[in-house]
Each structure stands twice: as C-alpha cells, then as structure tokens.
N, C-alpha and C positions, 0 to 999 in steps of 0.2 A: 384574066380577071385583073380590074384595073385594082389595086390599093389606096386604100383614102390615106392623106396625108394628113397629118396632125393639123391641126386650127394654127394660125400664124398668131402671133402676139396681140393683145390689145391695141399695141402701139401701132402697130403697122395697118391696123385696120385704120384706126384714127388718121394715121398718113393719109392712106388713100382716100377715106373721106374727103379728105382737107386739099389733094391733089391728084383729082379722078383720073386726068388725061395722064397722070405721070404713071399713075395705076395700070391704065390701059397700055401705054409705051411698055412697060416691064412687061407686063402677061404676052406683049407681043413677041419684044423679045426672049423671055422663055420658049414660048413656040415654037421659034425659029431654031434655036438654040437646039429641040429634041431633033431636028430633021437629021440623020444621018444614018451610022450602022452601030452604033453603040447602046447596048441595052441599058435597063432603066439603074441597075444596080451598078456597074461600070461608069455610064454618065456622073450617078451621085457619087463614087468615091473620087473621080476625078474634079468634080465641085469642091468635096470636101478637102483634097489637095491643093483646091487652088485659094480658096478658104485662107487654108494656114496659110501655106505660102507668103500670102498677103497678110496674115496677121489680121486676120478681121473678126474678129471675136463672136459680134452677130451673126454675120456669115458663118462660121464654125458651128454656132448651136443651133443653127436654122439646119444646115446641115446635117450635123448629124441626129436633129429629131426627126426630119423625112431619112434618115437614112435607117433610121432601126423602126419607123413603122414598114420600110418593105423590108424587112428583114435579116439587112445587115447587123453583124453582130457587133460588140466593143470590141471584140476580139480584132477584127479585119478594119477597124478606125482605125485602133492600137498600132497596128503595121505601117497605116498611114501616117503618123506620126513619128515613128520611128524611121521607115522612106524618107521625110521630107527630113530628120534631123542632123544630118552631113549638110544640106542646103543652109537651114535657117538657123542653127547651133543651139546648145543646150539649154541656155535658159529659157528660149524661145519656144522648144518643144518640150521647156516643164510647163509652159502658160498652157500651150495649146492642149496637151495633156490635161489640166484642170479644167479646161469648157468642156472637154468631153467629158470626162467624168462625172462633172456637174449636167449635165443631157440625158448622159446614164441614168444616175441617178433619180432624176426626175420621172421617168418613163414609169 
C-alpha cells in the first residue's frame, strides 16, 4: 500500500506552474533517484540527512513532512540530527532541530 504524501506548498505549486518543463525534469529525476534497493523509509531519512547536511531549510521540512506521513517518528529525525551533529556542529544542529520541530508541530 502506496502512502499519500502530504500536498507540497503553495509555493511550489506556483513554481511549477510558472516552470512546467523544470517541474517535469524534477519528477524525473525523483524517478530515477527511487531505482535501487533501499526502501521508502530508509531513502527518506537519508534525504533527510542529506537536507541538513546541506543546511537547506526547505528541504528539511519537505522532508520531514513526507517523512512522518509514512510513518517516521520525531523520535528517528531526532537521531538524524544528532548523527549529522559531529559533522555540521552545534549551532547548526540547534537550527536544524527547530525545522523539525516546527514539521512536528504542524502535523
């Protein structure tokens, strides 16, 4: 059973309006991206790693709202956060801690 992912932002709808074909290159590359041997919850927390990592704030709460409609808990971000905070240092994983929080919250 597939799980529906939450609605993407306003904003990104308006994107894609505004840049169909750029729309289409992303959904492609998504595609391409599930082909391998890593399930759907595995995939999303190492999205979600690669997120912070990067420091990408959007990407963090696009993250982790498809990450808790399939079922991911705060609890198993939290770790992610914690994992990534020897790499990107503590003030960095107090940020990234607050968009989740803020995702949490909202659900």
């Amino acid at each position: 059973m597939k799980t529906k992912l939450p609605k993407p932002p306003r904003t990104f709808d308006e994107f894609s309006e505004t840049f169909p074909t750029v729309r289409k290159a992303w959904d492609l590359l998504g595609d391409a991206a599930k082909e391998g041997p890593l399930d759907d919850r595995t995939a999303r927390l190492v999205k979600l790693g690669v997120a912070i990592g990067a420091m990408r704030e959007g990407a963090v709460h696009s993250s982790a709202r498809k990450a808790l409609a399939i079922g991911i808990t705060a609890e198993e971000m939290n770790q992610v956060v914690a994992l990534a905070s020897s790499i990107i240092g503590m003030p960095s994983s107090v940020a990234v801690w607050t968009w989740l929080r803020d995702s949490a919250a909202k659900k």
